[in-house]
BALUMZA-661966 format. One record per atom (N, C-alpha, C): residue number from 0; atom name; x, y, z. Coordinates in steps of 0.02 Angstrom, whole numbers, plus 50000, padded with zeros to 5 digits. Each point is the difference from the previous one (the first is absolute). Layout:
BEGIN
+-------+-------+-------+-------+-------+
! vexlo ! rovex !     x !     y !     z !
+-------+-------+-------+-------+-------+
!   NUM !    CA !     X !     Y !     Z !
...
+-------+-------+-------+-------+-------+
END
This chain:
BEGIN
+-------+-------+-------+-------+-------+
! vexlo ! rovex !     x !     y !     z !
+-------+-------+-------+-------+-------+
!     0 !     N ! 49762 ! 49292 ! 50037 !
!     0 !    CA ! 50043 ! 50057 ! 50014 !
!     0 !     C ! 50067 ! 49977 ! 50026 !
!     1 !     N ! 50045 ! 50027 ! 49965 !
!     1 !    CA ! 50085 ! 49982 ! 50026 !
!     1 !     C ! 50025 ! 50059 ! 50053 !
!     2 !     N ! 49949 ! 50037 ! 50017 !
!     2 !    CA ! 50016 ! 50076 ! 50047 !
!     2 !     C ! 49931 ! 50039 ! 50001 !
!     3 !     N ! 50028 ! 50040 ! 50076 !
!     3 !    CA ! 49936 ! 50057 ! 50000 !
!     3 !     C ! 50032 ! 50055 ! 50012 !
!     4 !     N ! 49971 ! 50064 ! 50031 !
!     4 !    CA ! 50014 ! 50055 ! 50004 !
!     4 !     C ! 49968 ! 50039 ! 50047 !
!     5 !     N ! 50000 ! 50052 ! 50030 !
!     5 !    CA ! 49975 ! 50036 ! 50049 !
!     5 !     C ! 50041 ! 50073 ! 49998 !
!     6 !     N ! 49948 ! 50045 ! 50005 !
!     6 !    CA ! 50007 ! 50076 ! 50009 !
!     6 !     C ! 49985 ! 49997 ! 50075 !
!     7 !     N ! 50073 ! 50021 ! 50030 !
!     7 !    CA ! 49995 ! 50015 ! 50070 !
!     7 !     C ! 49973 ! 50058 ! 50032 !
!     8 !     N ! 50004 ! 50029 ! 50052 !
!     8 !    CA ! 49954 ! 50052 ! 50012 !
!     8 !     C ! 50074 ! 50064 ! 49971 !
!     9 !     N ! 50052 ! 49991 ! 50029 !
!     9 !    CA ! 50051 ! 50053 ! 49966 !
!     9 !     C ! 49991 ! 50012 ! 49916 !
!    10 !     N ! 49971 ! 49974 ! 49974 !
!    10 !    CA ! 49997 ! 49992 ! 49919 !
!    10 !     C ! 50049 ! 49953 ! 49972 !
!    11 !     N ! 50034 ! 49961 ! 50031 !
!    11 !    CA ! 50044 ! 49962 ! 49967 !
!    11 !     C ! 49968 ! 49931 ! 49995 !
!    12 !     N ! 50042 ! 49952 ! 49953 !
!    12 !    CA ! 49984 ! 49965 ! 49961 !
!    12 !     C ! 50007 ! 49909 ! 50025 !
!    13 !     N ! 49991 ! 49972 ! 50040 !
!    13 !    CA ! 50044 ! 49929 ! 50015 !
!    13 !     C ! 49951 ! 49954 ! 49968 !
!    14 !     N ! 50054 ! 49949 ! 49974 !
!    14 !    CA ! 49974 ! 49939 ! 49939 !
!    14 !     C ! 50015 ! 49952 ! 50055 !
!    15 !     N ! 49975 ! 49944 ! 49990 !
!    15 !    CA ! 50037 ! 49932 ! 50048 !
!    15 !     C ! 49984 ! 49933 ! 49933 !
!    16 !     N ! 50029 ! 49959 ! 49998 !
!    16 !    CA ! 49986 ! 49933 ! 49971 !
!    16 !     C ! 50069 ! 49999 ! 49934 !
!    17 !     N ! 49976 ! 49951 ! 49964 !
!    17 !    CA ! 50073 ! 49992 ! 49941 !
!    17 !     C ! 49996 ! 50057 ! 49974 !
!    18 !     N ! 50089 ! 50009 ! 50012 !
!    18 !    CA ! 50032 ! 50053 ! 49977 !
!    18 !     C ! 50013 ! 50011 ! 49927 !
!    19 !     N ! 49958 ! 49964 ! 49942 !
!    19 !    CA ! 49995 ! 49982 ! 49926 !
!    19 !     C ! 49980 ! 50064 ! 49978 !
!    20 !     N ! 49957 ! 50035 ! 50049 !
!    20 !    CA ! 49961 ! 50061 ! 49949 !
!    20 !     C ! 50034 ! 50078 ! 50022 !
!    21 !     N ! 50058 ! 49998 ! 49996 !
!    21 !    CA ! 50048 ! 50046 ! 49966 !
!    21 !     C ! 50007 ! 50041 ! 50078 !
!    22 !     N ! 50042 ! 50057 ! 50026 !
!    22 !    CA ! 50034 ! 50015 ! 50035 !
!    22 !     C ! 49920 ! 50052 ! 50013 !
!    23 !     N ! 49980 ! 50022 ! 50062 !
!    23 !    CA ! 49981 ! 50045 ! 50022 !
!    23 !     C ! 49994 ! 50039 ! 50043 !
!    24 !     N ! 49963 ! 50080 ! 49995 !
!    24 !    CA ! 50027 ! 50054 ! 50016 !
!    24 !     C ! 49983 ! 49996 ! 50066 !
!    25 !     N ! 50039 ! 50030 ! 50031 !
!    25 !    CA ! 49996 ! 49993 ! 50094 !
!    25 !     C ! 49994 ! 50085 ! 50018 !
!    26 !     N ! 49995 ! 50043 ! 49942 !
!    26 !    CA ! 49991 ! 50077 ! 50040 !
!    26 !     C ! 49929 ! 50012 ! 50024 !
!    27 !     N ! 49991 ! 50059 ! 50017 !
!    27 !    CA ! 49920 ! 50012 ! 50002 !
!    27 !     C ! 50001 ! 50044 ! 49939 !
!    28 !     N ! 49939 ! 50013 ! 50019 !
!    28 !    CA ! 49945 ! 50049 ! 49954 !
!    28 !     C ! 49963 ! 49962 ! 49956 !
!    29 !     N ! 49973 ! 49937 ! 50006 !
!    29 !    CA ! 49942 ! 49953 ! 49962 !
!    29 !     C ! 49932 ! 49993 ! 50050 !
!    30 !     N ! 49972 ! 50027 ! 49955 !
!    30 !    CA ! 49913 ! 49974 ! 50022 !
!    30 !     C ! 49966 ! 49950 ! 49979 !
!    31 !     N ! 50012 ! 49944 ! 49933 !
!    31 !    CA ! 49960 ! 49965 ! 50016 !
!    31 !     C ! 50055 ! 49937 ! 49938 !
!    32 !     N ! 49985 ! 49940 ! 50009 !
!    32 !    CA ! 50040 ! 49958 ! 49976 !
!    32 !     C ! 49964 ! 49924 ! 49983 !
!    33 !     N ! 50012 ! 49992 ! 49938 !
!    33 !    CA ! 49960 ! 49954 ! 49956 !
!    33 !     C ! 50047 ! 49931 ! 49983 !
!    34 !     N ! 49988 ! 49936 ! 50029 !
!    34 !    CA ! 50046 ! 49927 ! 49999 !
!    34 !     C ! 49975 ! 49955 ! 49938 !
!    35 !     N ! 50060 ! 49987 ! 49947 !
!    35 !    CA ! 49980 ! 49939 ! 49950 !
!    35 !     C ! 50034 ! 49952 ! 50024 !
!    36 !     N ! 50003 ! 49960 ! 49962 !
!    36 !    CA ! 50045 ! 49929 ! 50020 !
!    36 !     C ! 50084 ! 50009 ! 50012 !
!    37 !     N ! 50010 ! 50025 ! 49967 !
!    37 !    CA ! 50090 ! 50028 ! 49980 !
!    37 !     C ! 50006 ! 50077 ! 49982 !
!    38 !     N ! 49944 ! 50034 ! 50017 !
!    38 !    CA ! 50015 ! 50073 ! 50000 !
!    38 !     C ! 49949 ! 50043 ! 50043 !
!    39 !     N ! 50028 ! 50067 ! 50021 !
!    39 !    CA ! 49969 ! 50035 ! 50026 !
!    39 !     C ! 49973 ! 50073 ! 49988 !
!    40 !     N ! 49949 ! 50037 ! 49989 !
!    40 !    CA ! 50000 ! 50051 ! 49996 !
!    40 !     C ! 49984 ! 50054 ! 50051 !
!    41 !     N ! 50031 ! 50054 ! 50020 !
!    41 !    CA ! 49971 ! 50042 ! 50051 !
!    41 !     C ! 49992 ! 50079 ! 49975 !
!    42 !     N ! 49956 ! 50034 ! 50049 !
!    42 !    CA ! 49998 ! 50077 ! 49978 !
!    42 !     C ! 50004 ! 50038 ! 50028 !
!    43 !     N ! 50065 ! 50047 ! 49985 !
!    43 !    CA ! 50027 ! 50038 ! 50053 !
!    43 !     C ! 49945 ! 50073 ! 50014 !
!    44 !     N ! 50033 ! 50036 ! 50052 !
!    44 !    CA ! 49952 ! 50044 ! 50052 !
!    44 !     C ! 49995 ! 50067 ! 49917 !
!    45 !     N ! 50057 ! 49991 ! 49933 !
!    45 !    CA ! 50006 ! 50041 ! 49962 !
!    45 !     C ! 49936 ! 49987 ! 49950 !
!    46 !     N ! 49949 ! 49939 ! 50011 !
!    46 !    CA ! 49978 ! 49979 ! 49957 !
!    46 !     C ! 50020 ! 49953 ! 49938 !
!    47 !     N ! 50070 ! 49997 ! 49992 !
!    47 !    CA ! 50033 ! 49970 ! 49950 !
!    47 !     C ! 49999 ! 49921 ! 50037 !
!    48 !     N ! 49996 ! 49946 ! 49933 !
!    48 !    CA ! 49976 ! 49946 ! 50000 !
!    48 !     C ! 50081 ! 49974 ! 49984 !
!    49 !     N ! 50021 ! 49928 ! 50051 !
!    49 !    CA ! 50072 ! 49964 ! 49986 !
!    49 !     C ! 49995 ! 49947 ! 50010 !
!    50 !     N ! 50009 ! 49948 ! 49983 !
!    50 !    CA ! 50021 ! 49934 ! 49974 !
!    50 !     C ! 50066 ! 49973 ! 49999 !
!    51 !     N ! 50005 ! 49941 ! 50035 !
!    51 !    CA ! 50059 ! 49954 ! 49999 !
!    51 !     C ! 49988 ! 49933 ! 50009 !
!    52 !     N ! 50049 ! 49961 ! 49979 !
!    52 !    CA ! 49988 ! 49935 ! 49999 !
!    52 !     C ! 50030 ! 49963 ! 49931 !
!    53 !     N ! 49954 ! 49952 ! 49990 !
!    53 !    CA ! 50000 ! 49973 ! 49930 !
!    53 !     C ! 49968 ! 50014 ! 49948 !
!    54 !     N ! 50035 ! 50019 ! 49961 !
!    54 !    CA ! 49963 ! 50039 ! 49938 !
!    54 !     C ! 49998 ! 49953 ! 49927 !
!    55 !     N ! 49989 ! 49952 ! 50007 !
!    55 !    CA ! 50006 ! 49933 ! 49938 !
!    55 !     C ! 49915 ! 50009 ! 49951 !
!    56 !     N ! 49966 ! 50023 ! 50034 !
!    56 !    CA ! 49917 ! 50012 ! 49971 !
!    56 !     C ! 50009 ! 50070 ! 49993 !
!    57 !     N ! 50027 ! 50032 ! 50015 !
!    57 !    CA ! 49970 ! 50079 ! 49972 !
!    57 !     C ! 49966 ! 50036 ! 50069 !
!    58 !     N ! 50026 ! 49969 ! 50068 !
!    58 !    CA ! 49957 ! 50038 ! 50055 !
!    58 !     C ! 50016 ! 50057 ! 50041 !
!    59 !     N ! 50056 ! 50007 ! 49980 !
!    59 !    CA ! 50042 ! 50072 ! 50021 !
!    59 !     C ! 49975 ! 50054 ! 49944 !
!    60 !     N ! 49964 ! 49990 ! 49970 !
!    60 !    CA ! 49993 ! 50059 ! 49947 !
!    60 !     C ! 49950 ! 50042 ! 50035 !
!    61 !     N ! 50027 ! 50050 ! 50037 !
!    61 !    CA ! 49954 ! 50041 ! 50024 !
!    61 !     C ! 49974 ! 50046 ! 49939 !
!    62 !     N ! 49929 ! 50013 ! 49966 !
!    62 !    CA ! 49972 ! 50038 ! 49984 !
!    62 !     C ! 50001 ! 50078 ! 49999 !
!    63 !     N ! 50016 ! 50042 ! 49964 !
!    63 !    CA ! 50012 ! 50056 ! 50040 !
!    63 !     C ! 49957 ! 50063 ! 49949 !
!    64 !     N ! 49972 ! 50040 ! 50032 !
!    64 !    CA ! 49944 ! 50031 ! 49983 !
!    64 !     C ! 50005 ! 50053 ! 49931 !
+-------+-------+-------+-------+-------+
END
């Protein structure tokens, strides 16, 4: 892992480690948040699924129903 992530108790978002896997969101309203090597996915309080990071494999492709 080049980074992790944590859902704080406000709903917001803090990453710590190399800054490689793309800029992330510092608002609230996320409940739960998923760490790859160079990307991240989290899911906001709307249910909607977001992704950032490195997208070179196809891992930002959120699925959508």
């Amino acid at each position: 892992m080049r980074h992790t992530c944590g859902v704080r108790s406000d709903g917001a978002i803090e990453c710590w480690g190399r800054e490689d896997a793309g800029t992330f969101p510092t608002d609230g309203g996320w409940v739960e948040d998923s760490v790859g090597e160079r990307h991240t996915c989290a899911i906001a309080e709307s249910g909607e699924a977001v992704c950032w990071g490195d997208d070179d494999l196809g891992h930002l492709s959120v699925p959508r129903a």
